[in-house]
ZABA-680197 format. One record per residue (C-alpha): residue in three letters; chain; x, y, z. Coordinates in steps of 0.001 Angstrom, whole numbers. Example, Ala and Ser with C-alpha at 12.3 -4.5 7.8 and 13.67 -1.06 7.14 Angstrom:
! ZABA-680197
<rec zami="ALA" gutor="A" x="12300" y="-4500" z="7800"/>
<rec zami="SER" gutor="A" x="13670" y="-1060" z="7140"/>
This chain:
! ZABA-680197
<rec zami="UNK" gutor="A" x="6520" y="-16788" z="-2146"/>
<rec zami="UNK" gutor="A" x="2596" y="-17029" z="-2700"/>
<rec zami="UNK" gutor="A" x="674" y="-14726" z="-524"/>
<rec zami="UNK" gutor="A" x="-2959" y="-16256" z="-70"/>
<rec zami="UNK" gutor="A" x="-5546" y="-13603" z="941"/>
<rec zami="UNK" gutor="A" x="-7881" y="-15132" z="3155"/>
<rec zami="UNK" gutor="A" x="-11057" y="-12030" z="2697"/>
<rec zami="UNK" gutor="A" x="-11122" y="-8490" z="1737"/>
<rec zami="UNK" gutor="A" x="-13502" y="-6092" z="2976"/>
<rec zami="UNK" gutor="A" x="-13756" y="-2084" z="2121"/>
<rec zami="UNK" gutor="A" x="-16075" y="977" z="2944"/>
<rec zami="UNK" gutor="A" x="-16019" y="4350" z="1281"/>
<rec zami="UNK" gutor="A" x="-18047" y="6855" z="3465"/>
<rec zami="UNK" gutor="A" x="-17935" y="10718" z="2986"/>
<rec zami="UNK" gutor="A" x="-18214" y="11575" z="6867"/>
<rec zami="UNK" gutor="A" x="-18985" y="15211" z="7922"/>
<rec zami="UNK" gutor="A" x="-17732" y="16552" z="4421"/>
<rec zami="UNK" gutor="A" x="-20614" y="17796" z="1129"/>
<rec zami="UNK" gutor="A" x="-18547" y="16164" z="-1557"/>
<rec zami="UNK" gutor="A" x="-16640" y="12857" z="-2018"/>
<rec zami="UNK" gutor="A" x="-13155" y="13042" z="-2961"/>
<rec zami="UNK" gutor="A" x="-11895" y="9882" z="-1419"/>
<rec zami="UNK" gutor="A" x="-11085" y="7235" z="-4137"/>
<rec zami="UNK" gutor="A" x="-10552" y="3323" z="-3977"/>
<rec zami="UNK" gutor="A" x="-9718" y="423" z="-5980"/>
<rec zami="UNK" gutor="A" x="-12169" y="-1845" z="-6102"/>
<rec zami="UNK" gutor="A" x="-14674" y="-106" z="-5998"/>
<rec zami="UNK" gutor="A" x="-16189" y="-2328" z="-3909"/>
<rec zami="UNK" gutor="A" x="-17361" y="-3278" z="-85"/>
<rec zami="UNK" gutor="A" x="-16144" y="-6771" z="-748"/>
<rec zami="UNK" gutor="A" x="-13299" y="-7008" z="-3300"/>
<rec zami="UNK" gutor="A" x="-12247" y="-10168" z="-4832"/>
<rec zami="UNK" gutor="A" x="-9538" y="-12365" z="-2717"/>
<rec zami="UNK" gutor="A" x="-7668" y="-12926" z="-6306"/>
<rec zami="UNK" gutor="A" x="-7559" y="-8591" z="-7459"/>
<rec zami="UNK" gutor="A" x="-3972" y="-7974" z="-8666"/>
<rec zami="UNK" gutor="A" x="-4032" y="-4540" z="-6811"/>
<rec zami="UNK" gutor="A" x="-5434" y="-2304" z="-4075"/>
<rec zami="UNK" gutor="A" x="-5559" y="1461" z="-3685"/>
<rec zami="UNK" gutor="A" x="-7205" y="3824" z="-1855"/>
<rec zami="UNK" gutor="A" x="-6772" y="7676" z="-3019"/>
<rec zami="UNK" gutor="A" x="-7857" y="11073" z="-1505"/>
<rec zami="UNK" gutor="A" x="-8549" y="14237" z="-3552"/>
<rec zami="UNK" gutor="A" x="-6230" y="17139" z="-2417"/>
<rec zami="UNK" gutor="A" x="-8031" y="20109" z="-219"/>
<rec zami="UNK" gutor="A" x="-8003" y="23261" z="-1612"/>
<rec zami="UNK" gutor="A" x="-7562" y="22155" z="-5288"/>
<rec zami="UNK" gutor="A" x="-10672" y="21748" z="-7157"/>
<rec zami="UNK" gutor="A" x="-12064" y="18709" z="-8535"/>
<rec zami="UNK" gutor="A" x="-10143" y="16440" z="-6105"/>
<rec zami="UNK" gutor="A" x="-12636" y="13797" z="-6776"/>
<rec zami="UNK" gutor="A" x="-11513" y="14107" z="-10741"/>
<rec zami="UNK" gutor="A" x="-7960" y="13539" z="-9839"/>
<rec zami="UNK" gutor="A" x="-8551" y="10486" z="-7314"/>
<rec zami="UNK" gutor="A" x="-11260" y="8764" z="-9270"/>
<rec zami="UNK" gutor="A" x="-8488" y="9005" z="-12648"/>
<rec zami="UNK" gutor="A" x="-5674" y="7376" z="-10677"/>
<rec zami="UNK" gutor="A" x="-7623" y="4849" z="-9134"/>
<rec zami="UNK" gutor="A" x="-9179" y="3853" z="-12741"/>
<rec zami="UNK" gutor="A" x="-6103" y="4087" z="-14364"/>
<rec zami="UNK" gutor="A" x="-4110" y="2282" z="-11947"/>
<rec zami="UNK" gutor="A" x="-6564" y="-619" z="-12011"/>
<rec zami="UNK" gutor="A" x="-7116" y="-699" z="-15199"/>
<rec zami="UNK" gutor="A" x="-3140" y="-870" z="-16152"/>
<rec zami="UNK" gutor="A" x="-3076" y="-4129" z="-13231"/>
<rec zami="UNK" gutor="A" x="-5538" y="-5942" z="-14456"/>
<rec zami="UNK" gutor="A" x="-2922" y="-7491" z="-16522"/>
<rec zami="UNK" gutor="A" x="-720" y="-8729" z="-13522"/>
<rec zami="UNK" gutor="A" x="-1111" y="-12620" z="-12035"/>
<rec zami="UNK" gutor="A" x="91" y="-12016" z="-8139"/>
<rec zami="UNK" gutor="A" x="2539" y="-15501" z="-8517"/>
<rec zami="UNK" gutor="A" x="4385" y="-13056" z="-11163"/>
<rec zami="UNK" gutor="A" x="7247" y="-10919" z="-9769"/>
<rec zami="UNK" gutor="A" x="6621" y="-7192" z="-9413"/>
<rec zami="UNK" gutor="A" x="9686" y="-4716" z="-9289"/>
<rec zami="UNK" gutor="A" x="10267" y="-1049" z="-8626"/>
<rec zami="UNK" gutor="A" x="10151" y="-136" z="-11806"/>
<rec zami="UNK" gutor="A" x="7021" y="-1993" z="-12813"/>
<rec zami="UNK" gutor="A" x="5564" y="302" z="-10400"/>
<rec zami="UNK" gutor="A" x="6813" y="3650" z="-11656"/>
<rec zami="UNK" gutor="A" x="5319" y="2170" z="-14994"/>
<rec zami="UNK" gutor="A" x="2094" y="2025" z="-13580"/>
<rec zami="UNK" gutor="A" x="2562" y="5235" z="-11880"/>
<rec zami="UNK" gutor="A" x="3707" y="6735" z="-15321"/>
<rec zami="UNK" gutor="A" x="672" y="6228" z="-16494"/>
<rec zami="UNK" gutor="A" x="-1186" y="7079" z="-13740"/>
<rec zami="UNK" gutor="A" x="287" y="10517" z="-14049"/>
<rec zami="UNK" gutor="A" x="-397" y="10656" z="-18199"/>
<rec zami="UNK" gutor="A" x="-4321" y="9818" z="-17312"/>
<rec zami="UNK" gutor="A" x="-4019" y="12785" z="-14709"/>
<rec zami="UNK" gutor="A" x="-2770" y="15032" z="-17556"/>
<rec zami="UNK" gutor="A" x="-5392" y="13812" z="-20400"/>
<rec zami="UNK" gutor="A" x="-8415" y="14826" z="-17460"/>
<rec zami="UNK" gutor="A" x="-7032" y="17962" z="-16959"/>
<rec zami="UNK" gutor="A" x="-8862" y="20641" z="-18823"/>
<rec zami="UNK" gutor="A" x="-9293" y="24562" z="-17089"/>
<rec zami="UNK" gutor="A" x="-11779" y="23829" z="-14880"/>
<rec zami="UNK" gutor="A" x="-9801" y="21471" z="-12930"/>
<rec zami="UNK" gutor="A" x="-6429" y="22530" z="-13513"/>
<rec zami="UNK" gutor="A" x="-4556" y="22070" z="-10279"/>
<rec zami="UNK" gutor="A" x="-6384" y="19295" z="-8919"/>
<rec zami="UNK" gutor="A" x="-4573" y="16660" z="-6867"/>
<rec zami="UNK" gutor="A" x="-4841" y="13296" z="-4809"/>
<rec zami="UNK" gutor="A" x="-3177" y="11090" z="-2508"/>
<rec zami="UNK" gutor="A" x="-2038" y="7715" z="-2992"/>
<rec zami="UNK" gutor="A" x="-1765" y="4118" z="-1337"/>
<rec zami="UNK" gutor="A" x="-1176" y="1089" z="-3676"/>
<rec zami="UNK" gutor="A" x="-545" y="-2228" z="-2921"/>
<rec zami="UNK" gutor="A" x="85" y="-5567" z="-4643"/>
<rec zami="UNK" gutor="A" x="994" y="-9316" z="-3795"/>
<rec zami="UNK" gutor="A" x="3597" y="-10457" z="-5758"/>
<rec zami="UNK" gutor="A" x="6186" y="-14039" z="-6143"/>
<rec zami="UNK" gutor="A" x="8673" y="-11737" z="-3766"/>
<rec zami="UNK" gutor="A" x="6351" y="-10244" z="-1380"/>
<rec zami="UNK" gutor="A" x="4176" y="-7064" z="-1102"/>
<rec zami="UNK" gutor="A" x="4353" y="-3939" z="-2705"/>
<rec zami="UNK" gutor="A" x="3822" y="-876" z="-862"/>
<rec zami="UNK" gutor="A" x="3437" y="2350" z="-2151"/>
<rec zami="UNK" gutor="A" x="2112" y="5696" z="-1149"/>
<rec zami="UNK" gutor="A" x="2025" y="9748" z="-1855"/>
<rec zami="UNK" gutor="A" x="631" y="12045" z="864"/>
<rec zami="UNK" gutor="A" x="-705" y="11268" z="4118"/>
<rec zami="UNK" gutor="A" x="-2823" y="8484" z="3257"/>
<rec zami="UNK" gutor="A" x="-1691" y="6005" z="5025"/>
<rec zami="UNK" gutor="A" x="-737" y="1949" z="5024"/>
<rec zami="UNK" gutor="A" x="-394" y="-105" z="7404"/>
<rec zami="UNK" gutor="A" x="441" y="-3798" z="8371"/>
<rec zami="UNK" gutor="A" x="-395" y="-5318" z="11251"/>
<rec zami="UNK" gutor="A" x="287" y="-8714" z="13197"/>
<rec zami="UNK" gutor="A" x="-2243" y="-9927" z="15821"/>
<rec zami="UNK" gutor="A" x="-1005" y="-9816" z="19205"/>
<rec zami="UNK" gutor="A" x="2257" y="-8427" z="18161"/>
<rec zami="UNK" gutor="A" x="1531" y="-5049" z="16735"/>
<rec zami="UNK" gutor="A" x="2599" y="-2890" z="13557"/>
<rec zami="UNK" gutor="A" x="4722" y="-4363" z="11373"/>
<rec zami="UNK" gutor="A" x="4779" y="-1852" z="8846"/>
<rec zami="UNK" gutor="A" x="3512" y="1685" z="8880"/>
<rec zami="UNK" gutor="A" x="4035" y="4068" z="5926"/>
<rec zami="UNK" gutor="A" x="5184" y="7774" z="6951"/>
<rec zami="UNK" gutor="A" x="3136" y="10371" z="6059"/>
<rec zami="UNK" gutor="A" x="4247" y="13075" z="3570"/>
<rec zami="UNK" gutor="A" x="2489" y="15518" z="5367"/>
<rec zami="UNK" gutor="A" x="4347" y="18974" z="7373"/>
<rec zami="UNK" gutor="A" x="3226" y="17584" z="10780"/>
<rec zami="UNK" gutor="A" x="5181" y="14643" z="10394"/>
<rec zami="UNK" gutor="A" x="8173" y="16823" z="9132"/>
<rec zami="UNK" gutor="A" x="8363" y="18473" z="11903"/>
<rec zami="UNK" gutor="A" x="8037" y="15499" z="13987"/>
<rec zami="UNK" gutor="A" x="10654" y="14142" z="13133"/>
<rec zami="UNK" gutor="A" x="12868" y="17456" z="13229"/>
<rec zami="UNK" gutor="A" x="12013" y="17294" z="16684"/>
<rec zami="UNK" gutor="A" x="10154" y="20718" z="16412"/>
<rec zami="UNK" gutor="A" x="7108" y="19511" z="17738"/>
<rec zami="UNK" gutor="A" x="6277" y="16129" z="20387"/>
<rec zami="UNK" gutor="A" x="4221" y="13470" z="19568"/>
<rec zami="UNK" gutor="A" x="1545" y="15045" z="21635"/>
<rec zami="UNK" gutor="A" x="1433" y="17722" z="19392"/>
<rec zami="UNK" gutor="A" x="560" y="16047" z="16003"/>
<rec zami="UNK" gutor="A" x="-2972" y="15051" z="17300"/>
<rec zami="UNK" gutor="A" x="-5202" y="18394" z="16837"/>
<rec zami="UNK" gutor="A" x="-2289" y="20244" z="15176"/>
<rec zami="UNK" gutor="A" x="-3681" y="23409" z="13065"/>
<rec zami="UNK" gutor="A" x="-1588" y="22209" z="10134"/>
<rec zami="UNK" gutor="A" x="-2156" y="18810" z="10301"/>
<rec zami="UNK" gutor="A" x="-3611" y="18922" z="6716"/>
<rec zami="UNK" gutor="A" x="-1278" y="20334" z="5111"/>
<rec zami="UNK" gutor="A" x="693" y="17761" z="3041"/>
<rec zami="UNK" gutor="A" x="4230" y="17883" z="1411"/>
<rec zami="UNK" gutor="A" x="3650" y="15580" z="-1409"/>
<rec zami="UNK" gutor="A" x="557" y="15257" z="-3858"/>
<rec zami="UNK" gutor="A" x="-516" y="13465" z="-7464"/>
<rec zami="UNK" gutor="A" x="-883" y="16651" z="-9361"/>
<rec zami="UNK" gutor="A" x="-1941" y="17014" z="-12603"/>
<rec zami="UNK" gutor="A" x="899" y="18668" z="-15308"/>
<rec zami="UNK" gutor="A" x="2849" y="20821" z="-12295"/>
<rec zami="UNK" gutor="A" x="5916" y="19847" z="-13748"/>
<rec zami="UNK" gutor="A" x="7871" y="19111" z="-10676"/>
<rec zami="UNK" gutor="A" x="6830" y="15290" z="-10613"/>
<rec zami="UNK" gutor="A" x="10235" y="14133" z="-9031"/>
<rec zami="UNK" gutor="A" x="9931" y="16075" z="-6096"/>
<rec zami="UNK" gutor="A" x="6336" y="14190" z="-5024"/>
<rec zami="UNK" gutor="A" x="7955" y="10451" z="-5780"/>
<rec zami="UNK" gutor="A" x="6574" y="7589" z="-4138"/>
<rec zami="UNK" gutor="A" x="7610" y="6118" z="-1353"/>
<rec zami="UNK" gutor="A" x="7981" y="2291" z="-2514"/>
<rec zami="UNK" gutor="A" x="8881" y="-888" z="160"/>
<rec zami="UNK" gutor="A" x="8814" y="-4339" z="-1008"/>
<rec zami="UNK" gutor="A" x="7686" y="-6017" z="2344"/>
<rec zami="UNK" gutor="A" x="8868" y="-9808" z="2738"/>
<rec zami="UNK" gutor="A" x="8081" y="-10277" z="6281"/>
<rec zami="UNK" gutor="A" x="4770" y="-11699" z="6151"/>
<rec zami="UNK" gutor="A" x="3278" y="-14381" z="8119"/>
<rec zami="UNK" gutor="A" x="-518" y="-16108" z="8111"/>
<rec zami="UNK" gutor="A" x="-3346" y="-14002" z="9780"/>
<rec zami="UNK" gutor="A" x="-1226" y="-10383" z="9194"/>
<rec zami="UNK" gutor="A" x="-3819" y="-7405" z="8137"/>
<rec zami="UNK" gutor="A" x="-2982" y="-4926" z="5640"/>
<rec zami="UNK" gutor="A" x="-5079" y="-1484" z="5923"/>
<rec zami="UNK" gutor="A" x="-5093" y="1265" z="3175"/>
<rec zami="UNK" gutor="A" x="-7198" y="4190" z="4551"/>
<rec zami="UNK" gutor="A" x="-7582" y="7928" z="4061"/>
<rec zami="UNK" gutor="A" x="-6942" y="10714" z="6906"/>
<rec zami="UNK" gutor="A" x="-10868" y="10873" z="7445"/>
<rec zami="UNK" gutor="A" x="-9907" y="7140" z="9356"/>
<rec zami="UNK" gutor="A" x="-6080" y="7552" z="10830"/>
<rec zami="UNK" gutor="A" x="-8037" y="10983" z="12212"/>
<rec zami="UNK" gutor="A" x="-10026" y="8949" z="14487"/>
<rec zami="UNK" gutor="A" x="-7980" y="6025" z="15068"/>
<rec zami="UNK" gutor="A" x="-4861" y="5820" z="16610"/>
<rec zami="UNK" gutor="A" x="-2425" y="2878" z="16546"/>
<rec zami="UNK" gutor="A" x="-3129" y="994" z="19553"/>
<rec zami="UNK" gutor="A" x="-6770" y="1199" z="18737"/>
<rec zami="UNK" gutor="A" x="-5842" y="-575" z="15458"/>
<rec zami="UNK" gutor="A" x="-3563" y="-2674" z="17108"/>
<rec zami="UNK" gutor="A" x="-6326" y="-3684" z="19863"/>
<rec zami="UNK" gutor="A" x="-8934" y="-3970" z="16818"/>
<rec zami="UNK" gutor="A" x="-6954" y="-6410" z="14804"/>
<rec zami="UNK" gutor="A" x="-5711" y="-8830" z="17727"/>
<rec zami="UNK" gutor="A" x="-9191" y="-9561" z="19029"/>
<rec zami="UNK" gutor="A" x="-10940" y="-12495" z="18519"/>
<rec zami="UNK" gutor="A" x="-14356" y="-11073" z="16023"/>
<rec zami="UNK" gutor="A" x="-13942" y="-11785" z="12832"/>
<rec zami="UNK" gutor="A" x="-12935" y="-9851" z="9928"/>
<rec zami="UNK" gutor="A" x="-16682" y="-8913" z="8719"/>
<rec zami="UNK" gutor="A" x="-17211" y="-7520" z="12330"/>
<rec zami="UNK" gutor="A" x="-13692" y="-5572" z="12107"/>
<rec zami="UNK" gutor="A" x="-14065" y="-3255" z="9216"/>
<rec zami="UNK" gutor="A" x="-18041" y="-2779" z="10843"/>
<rec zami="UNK" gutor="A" x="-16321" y="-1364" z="13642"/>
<rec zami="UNK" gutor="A" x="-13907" y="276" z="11711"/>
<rec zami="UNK" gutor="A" x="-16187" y="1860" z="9858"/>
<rec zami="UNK" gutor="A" x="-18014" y="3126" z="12377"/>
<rec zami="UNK" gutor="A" x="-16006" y="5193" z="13978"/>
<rec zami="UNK" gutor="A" x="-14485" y="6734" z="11441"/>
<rec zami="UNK" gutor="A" x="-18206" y="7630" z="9786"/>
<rec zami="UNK" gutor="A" x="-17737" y="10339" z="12744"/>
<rec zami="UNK" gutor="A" x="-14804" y="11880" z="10783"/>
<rec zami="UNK" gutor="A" x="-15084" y="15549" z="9497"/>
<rec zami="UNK" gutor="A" x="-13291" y="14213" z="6591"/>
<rec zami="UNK" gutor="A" x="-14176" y="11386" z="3844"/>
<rec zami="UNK" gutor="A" x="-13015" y="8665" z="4901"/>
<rec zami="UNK" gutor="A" x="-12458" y="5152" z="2895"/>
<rec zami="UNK" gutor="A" x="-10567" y="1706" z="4015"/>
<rec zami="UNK" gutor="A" x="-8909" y="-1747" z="2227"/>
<rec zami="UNK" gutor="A" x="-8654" y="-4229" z="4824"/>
<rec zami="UNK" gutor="A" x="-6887" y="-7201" z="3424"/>
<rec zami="UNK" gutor="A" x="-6803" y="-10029" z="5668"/>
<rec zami="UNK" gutor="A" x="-3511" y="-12395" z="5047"/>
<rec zami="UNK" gutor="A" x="-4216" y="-16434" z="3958"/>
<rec zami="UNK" gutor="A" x="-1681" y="-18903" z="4108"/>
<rec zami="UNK" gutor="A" x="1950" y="-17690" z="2789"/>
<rec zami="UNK" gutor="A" x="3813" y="-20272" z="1273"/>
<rec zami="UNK" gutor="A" x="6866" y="-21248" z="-489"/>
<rec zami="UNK" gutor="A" x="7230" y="-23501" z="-3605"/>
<rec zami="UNK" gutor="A" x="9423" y="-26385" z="-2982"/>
<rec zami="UNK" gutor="A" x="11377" y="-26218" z="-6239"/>
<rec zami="UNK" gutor="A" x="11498" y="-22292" z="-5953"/>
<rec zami="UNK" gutor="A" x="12882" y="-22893" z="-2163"/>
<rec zami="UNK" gutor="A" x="15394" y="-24749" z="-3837"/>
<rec zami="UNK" gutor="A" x="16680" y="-22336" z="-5912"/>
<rec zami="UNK" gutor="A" x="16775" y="-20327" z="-3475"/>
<rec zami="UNK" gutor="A" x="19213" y="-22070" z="-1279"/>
<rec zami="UNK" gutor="A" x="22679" y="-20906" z="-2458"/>
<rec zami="UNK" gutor="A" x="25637" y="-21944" z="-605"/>
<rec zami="UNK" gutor="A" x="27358" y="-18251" z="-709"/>
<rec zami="UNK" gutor="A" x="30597" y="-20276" z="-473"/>
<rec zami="UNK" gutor="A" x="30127" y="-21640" z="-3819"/>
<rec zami="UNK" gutor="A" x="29742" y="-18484" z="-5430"/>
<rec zami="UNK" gutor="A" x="30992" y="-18672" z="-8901"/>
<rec zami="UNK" gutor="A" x="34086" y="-15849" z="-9186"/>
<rec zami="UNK" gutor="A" x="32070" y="-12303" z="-10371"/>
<rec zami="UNK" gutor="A" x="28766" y="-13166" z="-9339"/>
<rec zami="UNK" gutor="A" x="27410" y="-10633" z="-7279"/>
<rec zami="UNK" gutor="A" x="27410" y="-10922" z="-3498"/>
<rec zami="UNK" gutor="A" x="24028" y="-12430" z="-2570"/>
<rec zami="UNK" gutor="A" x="21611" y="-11086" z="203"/>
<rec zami="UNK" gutor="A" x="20561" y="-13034" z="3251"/>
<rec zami="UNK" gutor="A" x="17316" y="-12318" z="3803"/>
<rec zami="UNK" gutor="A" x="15243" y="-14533" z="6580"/>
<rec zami="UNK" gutor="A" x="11504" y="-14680" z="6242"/>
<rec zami="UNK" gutor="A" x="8597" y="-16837" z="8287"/>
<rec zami="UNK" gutor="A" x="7131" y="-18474" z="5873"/>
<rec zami="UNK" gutor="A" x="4128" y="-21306" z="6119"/>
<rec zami="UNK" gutor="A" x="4267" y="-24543" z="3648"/>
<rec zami="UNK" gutor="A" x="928" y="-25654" z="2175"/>
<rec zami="UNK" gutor="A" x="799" y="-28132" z="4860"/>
<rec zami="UNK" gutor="A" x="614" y="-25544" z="7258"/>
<rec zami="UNK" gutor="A" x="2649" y="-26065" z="9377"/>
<rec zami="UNK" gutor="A" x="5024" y="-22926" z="10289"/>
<rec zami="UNK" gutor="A" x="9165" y="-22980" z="9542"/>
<rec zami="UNK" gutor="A" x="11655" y="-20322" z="9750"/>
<rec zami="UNK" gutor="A" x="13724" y="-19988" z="5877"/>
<rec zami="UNK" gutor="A" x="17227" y="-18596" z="5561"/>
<rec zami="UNK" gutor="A" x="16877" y="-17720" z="1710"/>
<rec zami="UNK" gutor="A" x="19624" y="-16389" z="-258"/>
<rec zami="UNK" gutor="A" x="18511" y="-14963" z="-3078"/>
<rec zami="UNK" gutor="A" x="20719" y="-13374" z="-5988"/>
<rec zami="UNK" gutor="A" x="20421" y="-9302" z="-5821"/>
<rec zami="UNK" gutor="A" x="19814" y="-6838" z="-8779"/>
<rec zami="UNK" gutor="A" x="21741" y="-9366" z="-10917"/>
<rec zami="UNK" gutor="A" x="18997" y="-12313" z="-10944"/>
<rec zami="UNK" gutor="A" x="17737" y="-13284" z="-14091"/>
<rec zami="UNK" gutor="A" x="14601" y="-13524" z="-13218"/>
<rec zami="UNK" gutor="A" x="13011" y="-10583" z="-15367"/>
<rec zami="UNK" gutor="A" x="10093" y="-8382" z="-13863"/>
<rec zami="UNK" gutor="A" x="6653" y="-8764" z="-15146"/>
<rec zami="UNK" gutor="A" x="5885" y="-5380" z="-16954"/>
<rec zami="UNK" gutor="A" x="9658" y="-4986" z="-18192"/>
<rec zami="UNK" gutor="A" x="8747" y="-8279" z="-20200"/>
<rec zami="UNK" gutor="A" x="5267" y="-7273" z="-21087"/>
<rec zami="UNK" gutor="A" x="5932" y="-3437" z="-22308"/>
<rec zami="UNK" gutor="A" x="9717" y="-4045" z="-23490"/>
């Protein structure tokens, strides 16, 4: 799968608040359609030098990225390898006047199997199809949503909620309890021509709800005049407030790769693993649209993942 990106626009505005602490990668209002990677992070309230801690895993994490080509596969673990050392450029900043400091994160990558999603905290992710809605939205680790969905408070609630900044999961710099703030990580194969892909801090999700977005992205101004109007409105925020908006190409399959692909599960050889059916929309370069019933080999492929062969 190649995932064309058609334009990619950002803005990184610090609102109603004295200090910046928002972070993103690129750091730039009009990122390159071929960068390997895109993150946005936000410097944790009440810990000091947020901007530190953002600023470190948004250079770091670029910097380590650089190195990946987005027709290359990209696993799991190549991402707790970049988020490894994420965390060891987090501990090298630390010094006593920061100690404690914290951040968000979103991340996200284009890869030969689909899109990458990441995040930590309540920054937030989200992909979404014209005229359809959201495909994907990430889940915030953050206590309002906790309590969400334990059913302790309604939907109505969350909007305006006195703890709605307290979050349940940070980047934090040598606190020792790393597993308990894991990423979440999707690998998102359901991607079709014209879909959006937002990475944005609280300052923006504070301002915008999801039918807004939704109603933003299906209408007919282009993609320029979007993140305008995106930005906009969330410049209004009491919080910094910084968003990716990556605007989907043409997704495509390689002939020779579909190929491959194609595995009669009845002729599976006797202890190969089971394969996985997984059905994707998927445009050829000739653009015209088909619907692909790939099975492709689980864990047990031996197609190797880019950074296991690079750092083995």
């Amino acid at each position: 799968m190649i995932v064309d990106i058609d334009s990619v626009y950002s803005f990184h505005q610090i609102g109603k608040r004295d200090n910046q602490e928002d972070s993103r990668f690129p750091d730039v209002d009009h990122p390159d359609n071929q960068t390997p990677v895109f993150v946005v992070c936000d410097g944790v309230g009440g810990c000091e030098k947020g901007e530190v801690a953002s600023q470190t895993v948004c250079r770091s994490i670029g910097e380590v990225m650089a190195r990946h080509n987005n027709l290359q596969d990209f696993s799991d673990g190549d991402f707790q390898y970049v988020l490894r050392k994420a965390y060891e450029a987090l501990d090298k900043a630390s010094n006593p006047s920061n100690r404690g400091m914290g951040t968000t994160l979103t991340f996200l990558t284009p890869h030969s199997q689909g899109v990458l999603a990441a995040h930590i905290g309540d920054s937030r992710i989200y992909q979404i199809r014209p005229q359809e809605g959201i495909i994907y939205r990430s889940e915030d680790h953050s206590l309002v949503n906790a309590l969400l969905r334990s059913g302790n408070i309604s939907p109505e609630q969350v909007k305006g909620h006195p703890k709605s900044n307290v979050i349940t999961r940070c980047m934090s710099a040598n606190d020792g309890v790393r597993d308990r703030d894991e990423a979440t990580v999707v690998n998102l194969q359901d991607i079709s021509p014209d879909d959006y892909f937002i990475l944005c801090s609280d300052g923006v999700t504070s301002v915008w709800d999801d039918e807004e977005l939704i109603d933003l992205y299906s209408s007919d101004k282009t993609d320029e005049e979007k993140i305008k109007i995106l930005a906009e409105r969330s410049s209004e925020s009491d919080d910094n407030n910084t968003a990716i908006q990556i605007h989907v190409g043409l997704v495509t399959v390689d002939p020779e790769i579909e190929t491959e692909l194609e595995i009669d599960s009845d002729e599976e050889k006797e202890g190969e693993e089971e394969n996985v059916v997984v059905t994707q929309k998927l445009r050829r370069k000739d653009e015209t649209s088909h619907d692909l019933s790939a099975e492709t080999v689980s864990s047990g492929s031996k197609i190797k993942s880019f950074f296991s062969r690079l750092f083995k």
